[in-house]
MIMIVEX-86050 format. One record per residue: residue number from 1; chain; z, x, y of N, C-alpha, C in turn. Coordinates in steps of 0.02 Angstrom, whole numbers, plus 50000, padded with zeros to 5 digits. Layout:
// MIMIVEX-86050
[pt NUM,'A',[Z,X,Y],[Z,X,Y],[Z,X,Y]]
...
END
This chain:
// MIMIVEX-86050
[pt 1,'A',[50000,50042,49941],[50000,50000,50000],[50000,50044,50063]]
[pt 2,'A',[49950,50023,50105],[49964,50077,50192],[50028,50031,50226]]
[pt 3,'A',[50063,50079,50255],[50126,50087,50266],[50097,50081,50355]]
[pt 4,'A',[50134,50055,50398],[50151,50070,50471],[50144,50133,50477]]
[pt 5,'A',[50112,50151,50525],[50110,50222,50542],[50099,50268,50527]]
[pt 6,'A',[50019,50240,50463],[49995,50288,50438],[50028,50312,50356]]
[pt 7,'A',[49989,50323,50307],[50024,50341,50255],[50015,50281,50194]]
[pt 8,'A',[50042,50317,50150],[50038,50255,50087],[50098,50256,50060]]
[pt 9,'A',[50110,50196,50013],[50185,50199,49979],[50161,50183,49910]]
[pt 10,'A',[50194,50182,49858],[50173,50163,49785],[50212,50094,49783]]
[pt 11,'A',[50180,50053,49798],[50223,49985,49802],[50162,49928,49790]]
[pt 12,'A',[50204,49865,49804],[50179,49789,49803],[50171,49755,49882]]
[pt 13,'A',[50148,49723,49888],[50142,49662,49945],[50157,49604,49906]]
[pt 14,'A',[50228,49583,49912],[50264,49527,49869],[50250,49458,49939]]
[pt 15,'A',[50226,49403,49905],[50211,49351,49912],[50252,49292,49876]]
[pt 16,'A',[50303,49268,49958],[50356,49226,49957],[50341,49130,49981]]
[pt 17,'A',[50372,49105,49950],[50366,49063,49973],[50457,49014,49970]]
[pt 18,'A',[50494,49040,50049],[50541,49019,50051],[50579,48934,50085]]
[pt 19,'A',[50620,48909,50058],[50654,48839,50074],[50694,48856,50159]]
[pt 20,'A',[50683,48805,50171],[50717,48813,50225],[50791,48840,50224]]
[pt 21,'A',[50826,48834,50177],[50883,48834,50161],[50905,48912,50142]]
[pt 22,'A',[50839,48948,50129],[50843,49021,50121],[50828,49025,50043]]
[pt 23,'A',[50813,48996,50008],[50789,48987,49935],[50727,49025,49932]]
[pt 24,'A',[50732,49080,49875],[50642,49107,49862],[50620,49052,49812]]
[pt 25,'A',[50575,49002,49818],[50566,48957,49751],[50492,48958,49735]]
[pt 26,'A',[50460,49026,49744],[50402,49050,49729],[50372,49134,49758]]
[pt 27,'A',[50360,49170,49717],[50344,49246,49722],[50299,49274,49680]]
[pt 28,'A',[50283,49307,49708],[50217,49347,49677],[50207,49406,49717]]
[pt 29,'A',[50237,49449,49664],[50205,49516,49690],[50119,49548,49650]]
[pt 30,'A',[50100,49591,49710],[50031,49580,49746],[50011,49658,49753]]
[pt 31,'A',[49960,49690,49716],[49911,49744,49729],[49867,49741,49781]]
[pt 32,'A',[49873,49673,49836],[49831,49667,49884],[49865,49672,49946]]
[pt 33,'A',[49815,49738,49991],[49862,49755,50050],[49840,49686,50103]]
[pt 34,'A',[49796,49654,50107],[49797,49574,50123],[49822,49522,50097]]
[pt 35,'A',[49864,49484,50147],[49887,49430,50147],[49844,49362,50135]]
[pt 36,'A',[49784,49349,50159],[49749,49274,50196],[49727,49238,50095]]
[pt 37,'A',[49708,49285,50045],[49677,49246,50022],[49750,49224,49945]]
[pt 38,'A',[49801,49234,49992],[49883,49228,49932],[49897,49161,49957]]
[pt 39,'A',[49876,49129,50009],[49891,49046,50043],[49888,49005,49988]]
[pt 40,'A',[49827,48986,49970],[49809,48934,49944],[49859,48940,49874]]
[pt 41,'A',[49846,48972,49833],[49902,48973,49772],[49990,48972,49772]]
[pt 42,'A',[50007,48986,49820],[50085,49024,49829],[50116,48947,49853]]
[pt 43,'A',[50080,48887,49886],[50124,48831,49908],[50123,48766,49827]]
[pt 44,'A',[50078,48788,49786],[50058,48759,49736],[50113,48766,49700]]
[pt 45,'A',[50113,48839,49683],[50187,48872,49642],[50276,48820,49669]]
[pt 46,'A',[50260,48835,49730],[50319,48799,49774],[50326,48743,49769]]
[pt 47,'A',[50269,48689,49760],[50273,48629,49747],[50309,48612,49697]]
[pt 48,'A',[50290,48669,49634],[50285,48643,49562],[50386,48664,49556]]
[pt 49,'A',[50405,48726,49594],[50467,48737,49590],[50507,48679,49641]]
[pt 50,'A',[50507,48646,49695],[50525,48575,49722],[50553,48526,49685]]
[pt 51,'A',[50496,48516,49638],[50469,48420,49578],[50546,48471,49543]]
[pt 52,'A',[50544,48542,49520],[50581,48561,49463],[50665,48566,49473]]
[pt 53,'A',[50659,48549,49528],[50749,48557,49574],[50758,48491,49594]]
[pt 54,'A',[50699,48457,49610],[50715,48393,49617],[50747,48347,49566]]
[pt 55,'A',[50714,48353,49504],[50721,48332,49436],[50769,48343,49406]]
[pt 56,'A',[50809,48412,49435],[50881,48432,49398],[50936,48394,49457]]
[pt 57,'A',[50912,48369,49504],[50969,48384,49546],[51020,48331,49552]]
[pt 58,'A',[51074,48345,49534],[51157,48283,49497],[51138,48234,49547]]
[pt 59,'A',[51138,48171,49545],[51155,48115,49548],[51203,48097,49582]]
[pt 60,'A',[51240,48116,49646],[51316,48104,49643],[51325,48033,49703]]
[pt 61,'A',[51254,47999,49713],[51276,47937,49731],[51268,47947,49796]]
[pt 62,'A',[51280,47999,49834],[51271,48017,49891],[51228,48018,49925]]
[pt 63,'A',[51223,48005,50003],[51155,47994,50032],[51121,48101,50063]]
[pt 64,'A',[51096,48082,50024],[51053,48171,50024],[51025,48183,50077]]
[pt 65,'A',[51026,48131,50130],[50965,48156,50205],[50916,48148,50177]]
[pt 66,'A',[50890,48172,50239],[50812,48172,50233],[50771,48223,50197]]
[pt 67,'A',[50724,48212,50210],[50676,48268,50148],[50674,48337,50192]]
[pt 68,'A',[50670,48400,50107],[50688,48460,50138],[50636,48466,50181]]
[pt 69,'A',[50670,48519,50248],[50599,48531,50280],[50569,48594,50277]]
[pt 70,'A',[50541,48636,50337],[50506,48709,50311],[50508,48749,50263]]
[pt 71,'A',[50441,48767,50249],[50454,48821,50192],[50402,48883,50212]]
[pt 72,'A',[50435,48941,50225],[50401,48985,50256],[50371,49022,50208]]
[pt 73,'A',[50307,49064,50200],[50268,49111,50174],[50250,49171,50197]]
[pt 74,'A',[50268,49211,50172],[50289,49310,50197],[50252,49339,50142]]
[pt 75,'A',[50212,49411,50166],[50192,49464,50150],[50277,49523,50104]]
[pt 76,'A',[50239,49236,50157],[50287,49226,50153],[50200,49191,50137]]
[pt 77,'A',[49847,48318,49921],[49896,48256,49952],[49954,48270,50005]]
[pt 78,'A',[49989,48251,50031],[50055,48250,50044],[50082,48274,50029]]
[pt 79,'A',[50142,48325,50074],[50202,48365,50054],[50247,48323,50042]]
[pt 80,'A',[50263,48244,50052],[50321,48212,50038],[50336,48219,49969]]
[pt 81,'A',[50288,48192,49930],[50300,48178,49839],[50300,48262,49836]]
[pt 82,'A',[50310,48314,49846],[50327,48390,49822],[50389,48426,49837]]
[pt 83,'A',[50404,48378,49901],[50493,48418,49916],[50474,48461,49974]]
[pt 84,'A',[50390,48472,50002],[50387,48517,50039],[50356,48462,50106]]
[pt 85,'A',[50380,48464,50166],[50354,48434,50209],[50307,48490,50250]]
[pt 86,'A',[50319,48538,50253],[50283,48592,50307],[50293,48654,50285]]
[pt 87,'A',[50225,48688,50283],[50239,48777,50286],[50215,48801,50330]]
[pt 88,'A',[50248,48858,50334],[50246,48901,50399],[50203,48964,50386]]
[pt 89,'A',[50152,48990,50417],[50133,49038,50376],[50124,49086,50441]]
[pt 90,'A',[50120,49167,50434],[50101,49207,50514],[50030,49205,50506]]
[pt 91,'A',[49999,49256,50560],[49932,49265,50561],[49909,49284,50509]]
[pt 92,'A',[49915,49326,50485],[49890,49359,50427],[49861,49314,50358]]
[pt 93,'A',[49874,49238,50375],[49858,49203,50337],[49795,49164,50360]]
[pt 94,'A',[49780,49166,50418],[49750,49106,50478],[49678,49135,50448]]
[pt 95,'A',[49656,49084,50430],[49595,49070,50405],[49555,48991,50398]]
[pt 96,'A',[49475,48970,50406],[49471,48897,50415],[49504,48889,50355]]
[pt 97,'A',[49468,48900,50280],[49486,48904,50224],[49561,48874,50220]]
[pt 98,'A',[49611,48920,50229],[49677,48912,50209],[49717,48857,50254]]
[pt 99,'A',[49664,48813,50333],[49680,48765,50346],[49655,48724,50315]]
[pt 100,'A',[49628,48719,50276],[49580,48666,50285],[49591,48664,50202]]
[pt 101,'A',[49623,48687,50148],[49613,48685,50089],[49655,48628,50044]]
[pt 102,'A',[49693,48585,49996],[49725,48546,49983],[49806,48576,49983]]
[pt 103,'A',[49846,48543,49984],[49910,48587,50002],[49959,48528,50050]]
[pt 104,'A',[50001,48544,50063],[50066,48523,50120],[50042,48533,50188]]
[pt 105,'A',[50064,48497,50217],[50051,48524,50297],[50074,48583,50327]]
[pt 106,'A',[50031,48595,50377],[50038,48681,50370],[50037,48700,50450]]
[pt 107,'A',[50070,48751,50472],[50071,48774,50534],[50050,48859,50503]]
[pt 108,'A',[50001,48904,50550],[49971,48945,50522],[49971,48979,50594]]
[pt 109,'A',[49995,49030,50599],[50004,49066,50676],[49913,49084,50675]]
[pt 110,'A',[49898,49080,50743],[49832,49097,50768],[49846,49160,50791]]
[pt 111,'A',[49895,49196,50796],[49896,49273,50855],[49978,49285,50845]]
[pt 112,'A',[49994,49335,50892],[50074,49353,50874],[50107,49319,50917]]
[pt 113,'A',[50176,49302,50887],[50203,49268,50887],[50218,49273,50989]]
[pt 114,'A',[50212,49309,51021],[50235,49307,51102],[50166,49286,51148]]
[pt 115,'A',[50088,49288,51087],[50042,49266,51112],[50074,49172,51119]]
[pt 116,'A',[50084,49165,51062],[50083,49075,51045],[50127,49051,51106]]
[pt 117,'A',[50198,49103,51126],[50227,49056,51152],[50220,49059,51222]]
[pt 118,'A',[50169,49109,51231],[50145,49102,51327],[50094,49061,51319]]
[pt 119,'A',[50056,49023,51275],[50008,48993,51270],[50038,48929,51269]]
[pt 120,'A',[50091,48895,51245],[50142,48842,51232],[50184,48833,51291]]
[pt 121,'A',[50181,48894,51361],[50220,48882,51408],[50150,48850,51442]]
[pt 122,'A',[50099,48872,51443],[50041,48848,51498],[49983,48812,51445]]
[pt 123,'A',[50015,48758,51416],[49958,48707,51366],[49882,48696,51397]]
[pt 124,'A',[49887,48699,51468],[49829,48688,51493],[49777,48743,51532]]
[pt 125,'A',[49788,48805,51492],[49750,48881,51484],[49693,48864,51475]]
[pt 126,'A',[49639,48878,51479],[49562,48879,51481],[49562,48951,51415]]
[pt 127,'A',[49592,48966,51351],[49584,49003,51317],[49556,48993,51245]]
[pt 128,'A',[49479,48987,51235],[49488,48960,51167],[49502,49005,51114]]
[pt 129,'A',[49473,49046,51116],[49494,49132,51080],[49443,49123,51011]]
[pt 130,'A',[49490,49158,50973],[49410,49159,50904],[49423,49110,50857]]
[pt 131,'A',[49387,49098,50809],[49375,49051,50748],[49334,48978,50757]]
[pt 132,'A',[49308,48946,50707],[49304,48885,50698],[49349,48821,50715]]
[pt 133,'A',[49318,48765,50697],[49350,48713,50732],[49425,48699,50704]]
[pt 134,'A',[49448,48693,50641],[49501,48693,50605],[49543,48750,50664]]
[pt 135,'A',[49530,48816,50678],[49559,48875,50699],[49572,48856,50776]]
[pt 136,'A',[49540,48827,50795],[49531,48795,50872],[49604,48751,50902]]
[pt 137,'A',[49606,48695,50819],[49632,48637,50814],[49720,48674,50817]]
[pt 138,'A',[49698,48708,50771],[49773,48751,50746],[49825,48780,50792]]
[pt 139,'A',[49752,48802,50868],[49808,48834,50913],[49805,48801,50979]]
[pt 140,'A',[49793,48727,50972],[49802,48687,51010],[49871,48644,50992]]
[pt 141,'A',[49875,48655,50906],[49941,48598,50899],[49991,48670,50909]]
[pt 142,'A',[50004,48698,50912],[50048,48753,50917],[50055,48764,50994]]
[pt 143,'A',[50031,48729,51042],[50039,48761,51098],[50102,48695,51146]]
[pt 144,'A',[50087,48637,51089],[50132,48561,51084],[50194,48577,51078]]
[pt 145,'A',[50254,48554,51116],[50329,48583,51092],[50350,48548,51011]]
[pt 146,'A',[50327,48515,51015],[50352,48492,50929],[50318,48561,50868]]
[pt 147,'A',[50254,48583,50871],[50226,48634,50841],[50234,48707,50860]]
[pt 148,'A',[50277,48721,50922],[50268,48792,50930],[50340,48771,50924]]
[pt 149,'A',[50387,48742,50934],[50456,48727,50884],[50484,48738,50827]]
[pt 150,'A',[50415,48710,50778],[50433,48707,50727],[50392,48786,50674]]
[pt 151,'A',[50366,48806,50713],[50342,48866,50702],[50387,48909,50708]]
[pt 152,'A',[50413,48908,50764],[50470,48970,50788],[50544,48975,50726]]
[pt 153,'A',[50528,48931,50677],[50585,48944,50612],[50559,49004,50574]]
[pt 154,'A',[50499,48985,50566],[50454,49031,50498],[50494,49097,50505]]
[pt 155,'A',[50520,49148,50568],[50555,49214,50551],[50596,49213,50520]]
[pt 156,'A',[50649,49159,50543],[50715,49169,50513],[50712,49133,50436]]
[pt 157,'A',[50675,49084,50426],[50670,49054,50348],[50634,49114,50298]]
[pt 158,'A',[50600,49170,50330],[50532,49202,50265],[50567,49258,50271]]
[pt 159,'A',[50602,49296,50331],[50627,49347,50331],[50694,49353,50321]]
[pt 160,'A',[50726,49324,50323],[50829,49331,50297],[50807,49338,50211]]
[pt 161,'A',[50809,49298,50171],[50779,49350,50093],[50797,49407,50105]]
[pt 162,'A',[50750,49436,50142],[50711,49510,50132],[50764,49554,50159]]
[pt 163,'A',[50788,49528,50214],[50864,49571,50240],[50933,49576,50200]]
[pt 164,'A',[50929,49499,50156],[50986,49524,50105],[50967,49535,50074]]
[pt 165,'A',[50908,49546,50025],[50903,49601,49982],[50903,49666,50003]]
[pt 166,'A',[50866,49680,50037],[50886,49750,50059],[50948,49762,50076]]
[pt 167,'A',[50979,49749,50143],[51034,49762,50158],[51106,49734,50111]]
[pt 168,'A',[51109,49671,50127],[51168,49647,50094],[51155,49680,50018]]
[pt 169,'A',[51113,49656,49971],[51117,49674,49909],[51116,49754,49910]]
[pt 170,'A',[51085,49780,49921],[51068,49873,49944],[51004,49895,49879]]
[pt 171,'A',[50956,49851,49866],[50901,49857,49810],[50833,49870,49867]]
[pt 172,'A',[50809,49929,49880],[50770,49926,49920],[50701,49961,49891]]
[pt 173,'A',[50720,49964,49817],[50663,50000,49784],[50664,49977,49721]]
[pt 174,'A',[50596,49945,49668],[50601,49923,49593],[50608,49975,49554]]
[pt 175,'A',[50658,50011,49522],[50656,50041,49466],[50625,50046,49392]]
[pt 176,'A',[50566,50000,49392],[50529,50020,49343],[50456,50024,49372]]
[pt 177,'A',[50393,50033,49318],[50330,50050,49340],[50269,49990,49291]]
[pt 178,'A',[50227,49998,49322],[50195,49935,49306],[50200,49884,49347]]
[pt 179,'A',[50130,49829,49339],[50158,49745,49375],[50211,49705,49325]]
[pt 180,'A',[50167,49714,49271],[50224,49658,49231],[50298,49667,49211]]
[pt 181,'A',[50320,49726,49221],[50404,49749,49220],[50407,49738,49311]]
[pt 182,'A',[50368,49772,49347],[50391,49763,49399],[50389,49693,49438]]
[pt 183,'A',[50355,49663,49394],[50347,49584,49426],[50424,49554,49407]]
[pt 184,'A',[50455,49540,49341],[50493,49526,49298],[50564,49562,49343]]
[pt 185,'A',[50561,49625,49342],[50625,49627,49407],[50624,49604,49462]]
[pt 186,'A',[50584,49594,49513],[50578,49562,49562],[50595,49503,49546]]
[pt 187,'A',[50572,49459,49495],[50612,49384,49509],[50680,49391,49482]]
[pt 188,'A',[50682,49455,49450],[50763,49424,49400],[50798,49439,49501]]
[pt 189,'A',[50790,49490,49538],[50802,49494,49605],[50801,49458,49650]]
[pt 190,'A',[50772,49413,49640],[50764,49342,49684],[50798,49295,49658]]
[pt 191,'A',[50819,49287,49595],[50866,49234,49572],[50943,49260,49582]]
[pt 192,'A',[50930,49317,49588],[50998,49333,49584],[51025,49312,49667]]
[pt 193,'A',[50980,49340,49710],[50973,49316,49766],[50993,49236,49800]]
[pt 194,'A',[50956,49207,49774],[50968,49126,49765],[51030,49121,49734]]
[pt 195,'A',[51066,49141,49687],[51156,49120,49661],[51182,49138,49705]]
[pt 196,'A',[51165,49184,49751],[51210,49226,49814],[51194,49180,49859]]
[pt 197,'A',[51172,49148,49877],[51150,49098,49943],[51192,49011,49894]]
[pt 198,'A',[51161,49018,49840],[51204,48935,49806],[51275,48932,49813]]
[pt 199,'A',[51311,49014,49789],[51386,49016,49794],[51423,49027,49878]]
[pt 200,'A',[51388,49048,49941],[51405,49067,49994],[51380,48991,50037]]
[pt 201,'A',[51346,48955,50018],[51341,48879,50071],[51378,48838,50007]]
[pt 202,'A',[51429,48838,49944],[51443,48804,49937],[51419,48747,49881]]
[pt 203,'A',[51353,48774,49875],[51331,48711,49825],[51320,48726,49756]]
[pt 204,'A',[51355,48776,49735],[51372,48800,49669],[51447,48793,49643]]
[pt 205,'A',[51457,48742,49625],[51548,48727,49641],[51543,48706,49574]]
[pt 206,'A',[51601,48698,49552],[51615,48658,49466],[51618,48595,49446]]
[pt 207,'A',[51617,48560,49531],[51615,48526,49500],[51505,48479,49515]]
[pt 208,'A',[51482,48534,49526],[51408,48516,49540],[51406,48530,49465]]
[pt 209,'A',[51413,48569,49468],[51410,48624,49372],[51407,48551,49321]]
[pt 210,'A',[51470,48545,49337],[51491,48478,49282],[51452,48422,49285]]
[pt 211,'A',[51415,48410,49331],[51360,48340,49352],[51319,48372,49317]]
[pt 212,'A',[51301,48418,49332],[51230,48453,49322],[51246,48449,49219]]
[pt 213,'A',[51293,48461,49208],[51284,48474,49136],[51287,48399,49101]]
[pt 214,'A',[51326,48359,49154],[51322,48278,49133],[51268,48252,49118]]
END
């Protein structure tokens, strides 16, 4: 993989697809130093992990809110029936293609992130910039306070993961070689990840345990 500032590393470009809640509930690590063409598959995966948490999840009578919302995607029909209402994706994904393909509703950065939000302070800029009509459309709803709002989560939902694994956990390198060992630690790393986020908000308790086994 080319590295910032020149150079290579012997690594992956791992492809996340995180819950608002800080959940990895889809990953794929990636021999591709591009991001744009990992979209279309990675919210599919997410869907299918949603229906699979949905399906387990105890019964306790309680009113659950409303449906989950963002789910960000990092280098990250209808979303209602999947558990996913919206993904968030950065530039690196922005393509007509990956708007325009079947999937959840999708917010897809057109430029970096301090372009969108001087463009969202002055909605009525004379800037069309590059791409097709889908690409046009994309950084017109983003320039709307409801869309450059709901955009402005995607850092903190795709990137906190990545800071407690590294930091909090202190795993900042896979110890084996290969994809398929090195794929296979990476998720056992991400689940482990996810028990550390279930037991610290709380919703890993005994007595969820005990529903759950009911």
């Amino acid at each position: 993989m080319p590295v910032r500032g020149g150079g290579f590393i012997q690594g992956y470009n791992t492809q996340n697809m995180t819950s608002e809640d800080e959940l990895i509930i889809a990953t794929e690590p990636t021999g591709d130093p591009v991001d744009c063409q990992w979209f279309e598959p990675m919210p599919g995966r997410a869907q299918d992990a949603a229906a699979l948490i949905g399906a387990h999840r105890p019964d306790t009578g309680a009113d659950t809110g409303p449906d989950p919302g963002p789910a960000g995607q990092e280098h990250d029909g209808s979303g209602q029936d999947s558990g996913i209402g919206l993904a968030l994706a950065d530039a690196g994904y922005c393509s007509e293609h990956n708007l325009t393909c079947p999937g959840p509703d999708r917010l897809i950065a057109t430029g970096k992130g301090r372009d969108l939000g001087k463009a969202a302070r002055a909605p009525d800029s004379d800037s069309p910039g590059w791409g097709g009509p889908a690409i046009q459309a994309m950084r017109e709803r983003l320039k709307t306070p409801d869309g450059i709002a709901a955009y402005r989560q995607r850092g903190h939902i795709a990137e906190t993961p990545h800071g407690h694994i590294k930091h909090n956990m202190g795993l900042r390198q896979l110890s084996v070689r290969g994809k398929p060992k090195a794929a296979a630690e990476w998720e056992f790393i991400c689940a482990v990840h996810n028990l550390f986020k279930a037991l610290s908000t709380g919703h890993l308790t005994p007595q969820a345990l005990t529903a759950l086994a009911g």
